[in-house]
C-alpha positions as a Markdown table, in Angstrom:
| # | Residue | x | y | z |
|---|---|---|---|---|
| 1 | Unk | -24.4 | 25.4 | -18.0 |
| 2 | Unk | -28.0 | 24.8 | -19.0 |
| 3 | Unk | -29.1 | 21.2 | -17.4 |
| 4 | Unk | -26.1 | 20.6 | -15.8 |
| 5 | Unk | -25.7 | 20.5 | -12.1 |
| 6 | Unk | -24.1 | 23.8 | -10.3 |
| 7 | Unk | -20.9 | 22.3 | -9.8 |
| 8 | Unk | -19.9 | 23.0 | -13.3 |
| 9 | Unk | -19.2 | 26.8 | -14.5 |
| 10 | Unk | -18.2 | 26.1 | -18.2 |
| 11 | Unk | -16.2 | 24.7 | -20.1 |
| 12 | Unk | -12.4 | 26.0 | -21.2 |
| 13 | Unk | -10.4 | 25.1 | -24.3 |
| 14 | Unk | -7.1 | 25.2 | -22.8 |
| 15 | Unk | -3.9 | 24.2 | -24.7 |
| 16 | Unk | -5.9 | 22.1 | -27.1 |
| 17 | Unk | -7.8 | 20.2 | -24.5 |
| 18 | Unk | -11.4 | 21.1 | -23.1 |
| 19 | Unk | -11.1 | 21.5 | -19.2 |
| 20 | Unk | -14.4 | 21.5 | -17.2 |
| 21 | Unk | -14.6 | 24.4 | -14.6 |
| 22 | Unk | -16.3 | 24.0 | -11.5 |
| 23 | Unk | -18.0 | 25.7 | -8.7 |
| 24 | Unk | -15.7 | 25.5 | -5.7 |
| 25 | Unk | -18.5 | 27.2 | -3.5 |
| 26 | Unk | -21.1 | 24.5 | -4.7 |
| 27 | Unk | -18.6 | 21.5 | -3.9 |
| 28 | Unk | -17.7 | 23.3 | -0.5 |
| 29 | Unk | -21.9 | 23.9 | 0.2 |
| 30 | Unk | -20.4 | 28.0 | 0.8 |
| 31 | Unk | -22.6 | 30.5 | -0.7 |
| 32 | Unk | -22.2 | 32.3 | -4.2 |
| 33 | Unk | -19.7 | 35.0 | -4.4 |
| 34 | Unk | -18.7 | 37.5 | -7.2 |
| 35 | Unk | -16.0 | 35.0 | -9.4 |
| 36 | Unk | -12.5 | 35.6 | -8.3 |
| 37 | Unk | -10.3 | 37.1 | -11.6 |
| 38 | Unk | -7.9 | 34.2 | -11.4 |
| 39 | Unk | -8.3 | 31.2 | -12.9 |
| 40 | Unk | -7.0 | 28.0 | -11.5 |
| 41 | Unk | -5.9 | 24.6 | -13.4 |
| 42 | Unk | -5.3 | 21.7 | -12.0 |
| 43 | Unk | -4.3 | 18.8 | -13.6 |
| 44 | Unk | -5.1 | 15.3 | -12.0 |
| 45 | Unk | -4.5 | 12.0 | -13.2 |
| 46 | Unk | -7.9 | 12.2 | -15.2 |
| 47 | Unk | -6.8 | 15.1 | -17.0 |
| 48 | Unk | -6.9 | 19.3 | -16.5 |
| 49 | Unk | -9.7 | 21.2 | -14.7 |
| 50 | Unk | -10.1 | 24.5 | -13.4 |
| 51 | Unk | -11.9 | 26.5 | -10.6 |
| 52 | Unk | -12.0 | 30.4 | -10.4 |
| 53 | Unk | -10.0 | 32.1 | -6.9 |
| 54 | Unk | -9.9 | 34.9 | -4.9 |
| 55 | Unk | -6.4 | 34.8 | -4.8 |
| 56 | Unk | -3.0 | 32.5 | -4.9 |
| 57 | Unk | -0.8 | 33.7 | -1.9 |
| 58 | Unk | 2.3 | 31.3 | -3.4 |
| 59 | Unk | 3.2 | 27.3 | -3.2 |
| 60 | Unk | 4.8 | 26.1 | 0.0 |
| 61 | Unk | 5.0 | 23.2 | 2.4 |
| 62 | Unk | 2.0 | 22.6 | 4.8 |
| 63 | Unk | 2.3 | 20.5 | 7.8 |
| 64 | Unk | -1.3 | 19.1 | 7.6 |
| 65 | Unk | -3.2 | 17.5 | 10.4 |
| 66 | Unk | -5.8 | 15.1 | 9.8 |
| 67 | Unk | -9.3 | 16.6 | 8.9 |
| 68 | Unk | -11.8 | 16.0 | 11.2 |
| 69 | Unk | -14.4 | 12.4 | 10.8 |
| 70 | Unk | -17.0 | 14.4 | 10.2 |
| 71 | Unk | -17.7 | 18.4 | 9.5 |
| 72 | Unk | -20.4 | 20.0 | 10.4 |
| 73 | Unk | -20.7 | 22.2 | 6.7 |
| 74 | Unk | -21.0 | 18.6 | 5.5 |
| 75 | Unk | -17.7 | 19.0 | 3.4 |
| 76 | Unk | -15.2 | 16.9 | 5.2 |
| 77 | Unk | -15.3 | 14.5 | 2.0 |
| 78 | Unk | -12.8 | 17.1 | 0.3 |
| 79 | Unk | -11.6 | 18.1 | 3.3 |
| 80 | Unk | -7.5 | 16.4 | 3.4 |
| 81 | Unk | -6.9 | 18.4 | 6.7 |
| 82 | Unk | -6.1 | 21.3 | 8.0 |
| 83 | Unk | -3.2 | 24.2 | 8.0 |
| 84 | Unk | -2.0 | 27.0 | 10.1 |
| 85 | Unk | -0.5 | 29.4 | 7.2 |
| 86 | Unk | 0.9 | 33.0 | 8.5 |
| 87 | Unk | -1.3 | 32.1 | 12.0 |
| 88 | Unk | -4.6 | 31.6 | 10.1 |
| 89 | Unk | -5.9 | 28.0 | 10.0 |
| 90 | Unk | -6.8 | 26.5 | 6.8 |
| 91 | Unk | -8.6 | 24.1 | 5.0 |
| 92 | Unk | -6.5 | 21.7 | 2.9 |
| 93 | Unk | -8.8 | 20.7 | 0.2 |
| 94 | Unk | -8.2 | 17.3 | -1.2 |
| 95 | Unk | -8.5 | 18.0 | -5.1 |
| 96 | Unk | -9.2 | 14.5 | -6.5 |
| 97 | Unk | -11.9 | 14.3 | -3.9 |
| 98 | Unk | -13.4 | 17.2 | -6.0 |
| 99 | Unk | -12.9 | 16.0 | -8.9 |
| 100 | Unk | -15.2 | 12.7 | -7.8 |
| 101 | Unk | -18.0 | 15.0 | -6.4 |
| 102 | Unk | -18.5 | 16.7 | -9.2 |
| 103 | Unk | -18.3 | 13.6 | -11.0 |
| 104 | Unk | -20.8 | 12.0 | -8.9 |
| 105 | Unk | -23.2 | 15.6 | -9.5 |
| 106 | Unk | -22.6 | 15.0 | -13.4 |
| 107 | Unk | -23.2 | 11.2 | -13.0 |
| 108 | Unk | -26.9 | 12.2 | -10.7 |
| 109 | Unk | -28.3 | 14.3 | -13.3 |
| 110 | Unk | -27.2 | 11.5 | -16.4 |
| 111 | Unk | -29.7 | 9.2 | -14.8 |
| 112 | Unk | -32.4 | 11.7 | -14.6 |
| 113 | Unk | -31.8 | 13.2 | -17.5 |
| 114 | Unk | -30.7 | 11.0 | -20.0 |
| 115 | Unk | -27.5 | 12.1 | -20.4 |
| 116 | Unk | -24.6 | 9.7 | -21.3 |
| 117 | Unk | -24.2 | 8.1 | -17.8 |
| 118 | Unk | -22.6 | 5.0 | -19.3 |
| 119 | Unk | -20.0 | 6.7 | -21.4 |
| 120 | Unk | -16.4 | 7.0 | -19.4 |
| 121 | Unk | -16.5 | 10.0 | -17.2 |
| 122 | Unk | -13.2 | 11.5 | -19.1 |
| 123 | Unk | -15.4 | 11.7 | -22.0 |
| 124 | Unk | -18.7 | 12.7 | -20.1 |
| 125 | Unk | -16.4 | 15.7 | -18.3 |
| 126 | Unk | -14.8 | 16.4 | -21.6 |
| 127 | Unk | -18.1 | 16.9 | -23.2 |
| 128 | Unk | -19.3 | 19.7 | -20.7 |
């Protein structure tokens, strides 16, 4: 979106309610791919937003171990822990730590742009 930072992809209308959509490889500093064809909401205690995925292999328990202090792909910020899921180990992505990033981006460029950086960041995600 024009003179936003690239950690926002749009903007959805979803069931009545605009939902930002982010740029998980921007937030995870992982280059651009092609956008996965599914579409993924998740609904925090701010309110809904969305991220575009490769793929959703299911919902299941995770015995997570604690992410490392720091990570060298400077990420560990959203970085919960980590997973072995059918013997491949994972990153467990903390999705309210996500949230706040992209907050934070959106909050950045309001100061050196003039954009709203006083309004409540509900309404200042809404408004994407």
């Amino acid at each position: 979106m024009p003179g936003l930072p690239g950690v926002f992809r749009g903007l959805l209308h979803v069931r009545s309610e605009f939902v930002p959509l982010l740029n998980l490889a921007s937030v995870l500093r992982q280059p651009e791919t092609s956008d996965g064809e599914i579409m993924l909401v998740l609904d925090d205690v701010d309110g809904p937003w969305a991220v575009f995925v490769d793929e959703v292999s299911g919902l299941r328990a995770l015995d997570i171990s604690d992410a490392p202090e720091s990570d060298a792909a400077g990420i560990a910020s959203v970085v919960t822990g980590w997973a072995t899921v059918d013997d491949e180990v994972v990153q467990v992505l903390d999705q309210s730590a996500i949230r706040q990033f992209a907050e934070r981006e959106l909050a950045s460029t309001g100061r050196s742009s003039g954009l709203q950086a006083n309004a409540p960041t509900r309404e200042r995600m809404g408004a994407l």
